[in-house]
C-alpha positions, 0 to 999 in steps of 0.5 A, spaced: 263 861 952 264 858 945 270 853 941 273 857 935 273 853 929 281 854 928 282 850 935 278 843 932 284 842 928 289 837 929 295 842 927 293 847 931 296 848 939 295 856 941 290 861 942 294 866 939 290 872 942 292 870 949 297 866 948 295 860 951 296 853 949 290 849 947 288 844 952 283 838 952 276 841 956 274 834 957 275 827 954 269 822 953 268 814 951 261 815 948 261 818 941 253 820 943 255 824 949 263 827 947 259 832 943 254 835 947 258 841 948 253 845 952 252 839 957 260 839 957 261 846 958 256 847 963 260 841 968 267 845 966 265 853 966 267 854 974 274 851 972 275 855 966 273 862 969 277 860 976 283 859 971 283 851 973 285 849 966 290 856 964 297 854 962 304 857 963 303 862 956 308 861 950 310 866 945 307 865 939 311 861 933 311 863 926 308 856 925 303 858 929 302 865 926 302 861 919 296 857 920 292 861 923 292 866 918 291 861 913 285 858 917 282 866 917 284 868 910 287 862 906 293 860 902 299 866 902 303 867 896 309 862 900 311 855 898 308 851 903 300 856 901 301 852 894 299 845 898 293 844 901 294 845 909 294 838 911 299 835 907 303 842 909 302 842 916 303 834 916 310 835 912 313 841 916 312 835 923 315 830 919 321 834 917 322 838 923 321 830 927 327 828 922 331 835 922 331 834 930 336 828 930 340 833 929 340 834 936 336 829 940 337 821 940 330 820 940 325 825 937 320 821 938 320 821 945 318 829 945 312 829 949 305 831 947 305 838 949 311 839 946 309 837 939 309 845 937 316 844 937 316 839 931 312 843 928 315 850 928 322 846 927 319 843 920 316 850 919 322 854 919 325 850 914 319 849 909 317 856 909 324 857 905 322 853 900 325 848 896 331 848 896 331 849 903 328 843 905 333 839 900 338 843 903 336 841 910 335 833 908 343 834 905 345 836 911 342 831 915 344 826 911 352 828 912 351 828 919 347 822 921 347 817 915 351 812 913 349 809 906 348 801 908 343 803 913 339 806 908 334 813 907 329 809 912 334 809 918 336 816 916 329 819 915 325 814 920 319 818 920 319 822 914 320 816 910 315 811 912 309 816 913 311 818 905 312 811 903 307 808 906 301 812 910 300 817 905 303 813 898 296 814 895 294 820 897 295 826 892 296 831 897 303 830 898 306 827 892 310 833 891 313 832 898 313 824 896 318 827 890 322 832 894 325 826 898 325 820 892 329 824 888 334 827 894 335 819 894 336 818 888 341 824 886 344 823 894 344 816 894 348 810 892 342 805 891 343 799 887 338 794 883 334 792 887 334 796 893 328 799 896 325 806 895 319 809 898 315 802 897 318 801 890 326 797 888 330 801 885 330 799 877 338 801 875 343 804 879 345 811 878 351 812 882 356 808 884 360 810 892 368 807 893 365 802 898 360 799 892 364 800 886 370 797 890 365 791 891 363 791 885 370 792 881 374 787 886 379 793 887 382 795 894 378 800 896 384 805 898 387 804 891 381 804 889 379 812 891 385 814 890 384 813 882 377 816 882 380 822 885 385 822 880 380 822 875 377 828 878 370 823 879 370 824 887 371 829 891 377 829 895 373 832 903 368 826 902 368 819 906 368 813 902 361 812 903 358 819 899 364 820 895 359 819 889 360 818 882 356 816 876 356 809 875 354 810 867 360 814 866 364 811 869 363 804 867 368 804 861 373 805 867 371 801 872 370 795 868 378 796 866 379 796 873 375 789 875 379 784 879 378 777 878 377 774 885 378 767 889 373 763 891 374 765 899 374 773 897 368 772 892 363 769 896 364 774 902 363 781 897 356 777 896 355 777 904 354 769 903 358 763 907 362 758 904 358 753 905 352 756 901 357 759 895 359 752 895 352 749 895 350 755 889 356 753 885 353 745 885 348 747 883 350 750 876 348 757 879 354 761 880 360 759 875 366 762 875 369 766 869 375 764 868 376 756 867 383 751 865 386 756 868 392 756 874 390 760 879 384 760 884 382 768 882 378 766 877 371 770 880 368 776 876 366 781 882 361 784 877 358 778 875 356 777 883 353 784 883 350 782 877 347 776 880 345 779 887 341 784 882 337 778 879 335 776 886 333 783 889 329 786 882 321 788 885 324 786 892 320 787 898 323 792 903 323 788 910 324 791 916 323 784 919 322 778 918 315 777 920 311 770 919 312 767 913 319 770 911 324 765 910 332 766 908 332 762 902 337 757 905 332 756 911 327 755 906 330 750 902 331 745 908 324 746 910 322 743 903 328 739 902 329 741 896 336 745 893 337 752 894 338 754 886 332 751 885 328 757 888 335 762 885 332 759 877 324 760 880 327 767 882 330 769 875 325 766 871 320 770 875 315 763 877 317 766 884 315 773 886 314 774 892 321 777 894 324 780 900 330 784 902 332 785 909 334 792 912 339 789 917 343 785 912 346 785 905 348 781 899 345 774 899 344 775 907 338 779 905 335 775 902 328 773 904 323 768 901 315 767 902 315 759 904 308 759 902 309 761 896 315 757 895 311 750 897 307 751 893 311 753 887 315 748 888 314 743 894 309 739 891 303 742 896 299 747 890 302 745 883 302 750 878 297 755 883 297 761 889 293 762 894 290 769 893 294 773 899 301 770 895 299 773 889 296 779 892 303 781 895 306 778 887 303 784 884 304 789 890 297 789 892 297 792 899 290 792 901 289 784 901 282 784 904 280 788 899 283 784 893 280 778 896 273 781 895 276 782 889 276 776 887 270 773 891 266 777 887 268 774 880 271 781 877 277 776 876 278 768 876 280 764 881 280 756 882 278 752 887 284 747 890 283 743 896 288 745 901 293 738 902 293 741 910 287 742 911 283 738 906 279 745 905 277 747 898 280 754 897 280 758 891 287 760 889 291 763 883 293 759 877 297 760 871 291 762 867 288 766 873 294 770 874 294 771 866 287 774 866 288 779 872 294 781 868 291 782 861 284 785 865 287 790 871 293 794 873 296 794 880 300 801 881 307 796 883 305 793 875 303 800 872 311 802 875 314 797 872 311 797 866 311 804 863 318 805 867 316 811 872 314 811 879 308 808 881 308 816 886 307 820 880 303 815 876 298 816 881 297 823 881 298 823 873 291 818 873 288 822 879 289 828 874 286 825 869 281 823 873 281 816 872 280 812 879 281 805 881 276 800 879 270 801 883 264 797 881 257 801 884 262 804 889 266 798 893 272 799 894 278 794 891 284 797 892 289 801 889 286 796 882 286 800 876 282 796 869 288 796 864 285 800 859 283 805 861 290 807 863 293 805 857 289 809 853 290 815 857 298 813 858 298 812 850 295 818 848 298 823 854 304 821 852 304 820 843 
């Protein structure tokens, strides 16, 4: 009696031989006993010669027939054998999860045992390569998608596993671009909006709903221009009827329709109470002045204002402790809102959040701490360490914390007002020392004006790994030089 390697991992759901599901023999707390195999085989032996343990049998998927022959003798000659295996068994569960939303409501809800039935899903697709799988999520963004929504909502699974778990891990880069760049060419993504963990930095394309928005135009009139311009095809809704938004610039800034103060201020997603406070406080202005009429508001100036806002925005999809709307902030301290708007712009205020359930100034969410003590008067002219950390995209805060601790860059001792505790918190002149010493992947991104995705894997290529002193792990912190110097001479 023996286990076969093959069966130990994890993607691996058939004896392919007898064509019976593969089980667990037994489950054990203690680490110490769960591998005394000899011990655990003795105790189920009579079980499994009875057939106690045997299962309605299966045919044999071509995912099953994939894997074990990869397991047996390696990599084949198809698309998915020129990725390592887990990454590519990994990628075929989460694509099949997605693609079943074609079919079910709730694939998530699929029972354990029937997880080989994800997975041939996914395979089935997969194995054709490429442009099989961007075909497939095309199909599935068509079906289920609705643009307001975001990629998330369309590809929940998919998208967040990518995004988030394996965002480090250069095995699934290549699967990371499919879906970045399925977005980017599918999507009518705006400045600001969030994709796979980093903002979008300009837009690419525009859809009837947003240049309507932006435009002022009626949305009607407006499509029936686009059309006549052969811009837009003719079979899709307004929502995926895309057009380049470079191209079209000329033409839509002929286009744009000034607006009263009541129509501007709800294509910005705001209540009039909060456009009204905006404009006493000299943050949003009119375009038009000593004229007689009330549509003096510039559509695309709102959207350009929204943008300012919403650049290096943090995706949230909730608003867990420390997020605030900036109106709600702004109360709490009592201060004014374009207070926090100017510190934004003037980028003083980094830690920036857009909510997934809202658009427009509905969405926009603050990090309170960090507005108090930027302009509360409780910290002046310093962060604590967990703000700051968040401001350059440091995800691993425990590890950058131990960053700091350990003197790799300086901080300042503060006594906290709250606690009358000595901190050590982030000045000014300790933030511009972190910047000229070390590099974040979200920092490096921004900088050389690509995702931090394929940075990532052009560094792990090269060889250059995040600073890491005598072994200990700081996070995803890389020492500026190293990386400029390959950067510059990668790219002369």
């Amino acid at each position: 009696m023996a286990l076969r390697s093959h069966w130990m991992v994890k993607h691996v759901f058939i004896c392919l031989k007898h064509e019976q599901p593969l089980i667990d023999l037994w489950r054990e707390a203690s680490p110490h006993t769960r591998y005394d195999t000899s011990q655990h085989f003795a105790d189920c032996a009579e079980g499994i010669l009875q057939g106690t343990f045997d299962h309605q049998v299966r045919e044999c998927t071509d995912y099953d027939e994939w894997i074990d022959a990869r397991l047996e003798h390696g990599p084949g000659s198809g698309w998915l054998d020129q990725h390592p295996l887990h990454a590519a068994a990994t990628f075929c569960f989460l694509l099949g999860n997605a693609l079943l939303r074609l079919e079910l409501n709730a694939p998530s809800s699929i029972p354990t045992e029937d997880r080989w039935a994800v997975y041939q899903t996914g395979y089935a697709v997969a194995s054709q390569g490429e442009a099989a799988v961007i075909q497939a999520l095309k199909t599935l963004q068509q079906r289920t998608a609705f643009p307001n929504q975001g990629p998330k909502a369309t590809f929940p699974l998919l998208y967040d596993r990518l995004a988030h778990d394996y965002a480090t891990d250069v095995n699934f880069n290549p699967f990371k671009e499919i879906l970045r760049q399925h977005i980017l060419e599918t999507w009518p993504l705006g400045a600001g909006d969030d994709l796979m963990g980093e903002p979008v930095e300009k837009r690419l394309f525009h859809s009837v709903i947003t240049a309507a928005k932006e435009t002022g135009v009626d949305q009607r009139r407006l499509r029936k221009m686009m059309e006549a311009q052969n811009l837009i095809s003719p079979d899709l809704p307004d929502a995926w009827a895309l057009f380049d938004a470079e191209a079209a610039s000329s033409l839509l800034a002929e286009l744009i329709t000034f607006l009263p103060a009541k129509t501007f201020a709800e294509t910005l997603c705001m209540t009039r109470s909060q456009f009204d406070i905006l404009v006493e406080d000299g943050v949003l202005k009119p375009s038009l002045s000593d004229v007689d009429t009330k549509h003096v508001w510039n559509p695309q100036e709102g959207q350009a204002f929204l943008a300012s806002l919403f650049s290096g925005a943090e995706q949230l999809v909730q608003a867990q402790h420390g997020w605030e709307h900036i109106s709600k902030s702004a109360a709490r301290l009592k201060i004014r809102p374009g207070e926090i708007i100017r510190a934004i712009q003037d980028q003083r205020l980094m830690s920036i959040g857009k909510h997934a359930d809202f658009e427009g100034y509905a969405a926009l969410y603050v990090y309170h701490d960090q507005v108090a003590a930027l302009l509360g008067g409780e910290v002046q002219d310093a962060t604590s360490i967990e703000i700051f950390a968040k401001s350059v995209g440091a995800r691993q805060q425990t590890e950058f914390r131990r960053l700091i601790t350990k003197g790799h860059s300086p901080s300042t001792k503060i006594r906290n007002s709250k606690t009358n505790a000595v901190q050590n918190y982030i000045s000014q002149s300790d933030a511009e020392a972190f910047h000229a010493k070390f590099y974040t992947l979200r920092i490096m991104s921004s900088k050389f004006g690509r995702s931090w995705q394929r940075l990532s894997a052009e560094l792990a290529a090269a060889s250059i790994k995040p600073f890491s002193p005598g072994g200990e792990n700081f996070g995803h912190i890389y020492l500026r030089e190293q990386v400029d110097r390959h950067l510059e001479q990668a790219h002369r």
